[in-house]
C-alpha positions in Angstrom: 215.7 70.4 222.2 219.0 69.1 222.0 220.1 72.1 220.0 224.2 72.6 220.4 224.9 71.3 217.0 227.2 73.3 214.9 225.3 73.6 211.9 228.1 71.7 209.5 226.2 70.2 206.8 227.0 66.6 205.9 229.3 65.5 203.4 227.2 61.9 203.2 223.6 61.8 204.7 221.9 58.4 203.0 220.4 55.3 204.1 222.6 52.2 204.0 222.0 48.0 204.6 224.3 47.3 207.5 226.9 44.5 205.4 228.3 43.8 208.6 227.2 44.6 212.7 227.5 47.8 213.6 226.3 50.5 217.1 223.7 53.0 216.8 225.9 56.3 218.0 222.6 57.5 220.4 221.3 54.1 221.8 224.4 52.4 221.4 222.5 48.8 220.7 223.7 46.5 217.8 222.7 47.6 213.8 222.8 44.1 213.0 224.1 42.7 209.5 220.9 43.6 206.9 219.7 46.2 209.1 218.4 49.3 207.4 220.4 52.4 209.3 221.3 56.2 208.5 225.1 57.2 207.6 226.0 61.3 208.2 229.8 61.7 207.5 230.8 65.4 208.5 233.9 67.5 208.4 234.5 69.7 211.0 238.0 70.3 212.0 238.0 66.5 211.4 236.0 64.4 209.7 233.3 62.4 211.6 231.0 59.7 210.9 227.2 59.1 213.0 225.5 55.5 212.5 222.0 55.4 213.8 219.3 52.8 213.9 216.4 53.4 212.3 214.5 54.2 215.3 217.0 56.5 217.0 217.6 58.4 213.5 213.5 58.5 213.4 213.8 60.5 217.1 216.2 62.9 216.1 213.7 63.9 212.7 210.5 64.1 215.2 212.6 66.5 217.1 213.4 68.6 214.1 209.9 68.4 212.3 208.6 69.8 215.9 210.5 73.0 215.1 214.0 72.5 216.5 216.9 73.5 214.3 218.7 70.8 214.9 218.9 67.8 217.2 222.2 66.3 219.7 222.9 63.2 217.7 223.4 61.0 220.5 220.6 61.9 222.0 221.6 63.1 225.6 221.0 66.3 226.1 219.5 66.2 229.1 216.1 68.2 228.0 212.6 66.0 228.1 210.2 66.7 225.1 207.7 68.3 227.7 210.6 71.0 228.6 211.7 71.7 224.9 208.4 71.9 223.0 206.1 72.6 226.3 204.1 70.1 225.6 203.7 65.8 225.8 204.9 64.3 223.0 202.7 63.3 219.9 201.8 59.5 220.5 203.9 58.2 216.9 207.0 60.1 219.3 206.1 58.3 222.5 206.1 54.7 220.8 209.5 55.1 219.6 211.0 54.8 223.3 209.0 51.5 223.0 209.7 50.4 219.5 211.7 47.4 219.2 214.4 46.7 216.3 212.3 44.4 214.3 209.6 47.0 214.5 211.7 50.0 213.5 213.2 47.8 210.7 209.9 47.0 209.7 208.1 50.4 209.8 210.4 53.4 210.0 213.6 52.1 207.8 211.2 51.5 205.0 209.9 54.6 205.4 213.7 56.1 204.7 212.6 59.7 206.1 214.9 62.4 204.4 217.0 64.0 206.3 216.1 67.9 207.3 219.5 68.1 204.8 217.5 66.8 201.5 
């Protein structure tokens, strides 16, 4: 699922407390100021940066601990969860569609998952 990434690992792959208002690069919503979000800085043949909300960064590790090497940062790849793993996905998955920001900040960001990186 969502599996055309290049395989560059990331120069900076960490946690950070949103110091100002930022937009999740897959849901494109608001990381507000004191949010909990996850940083990837890359270098390719340029350097790029990825800012995901807690919830959006959470989807992209459920796709990879299901067995995907890698995951579509933003999240559009156009392939369901039924199609890539053949099956529905695991209820903790299905809730995240669902999850609201104060939820996410309140469950997954303290949670800090690692990265598949780490």
């Amino acid at each position: 699922m969502c599996d055309d990434y290049d395989g560059s690992e990331p120069i900076v792959d960490a946690w950070r407390r949103a110091r100002k208002e930022h937009k999740c690069f897959a849901c494109r919503e608001a990381i507000h100021q004191g949010d909990v979000y996850h940083f990837t800085a890359q270098k390719d043949d340029e350097f790029c940066t990825f800012k995901h909300c807690a919830r959006c960064w959470a989807m992209g590790q459920a796709i990879i601990e299901a067995g995907a090497d890698s995951w579509q940062y933003d999240l559009r790849c156009g392939v369901s969860w039924q199609e890539a793993f053949g099956e529905e996905p695991p209820d903790e998955v299905a809730r995240l569609a669902f999850m609201t920001r104060e939820e996410a900040q309140a469950t997954i960001a303290t949670e800090r998952k690692p990265s598949p990186w780490s």
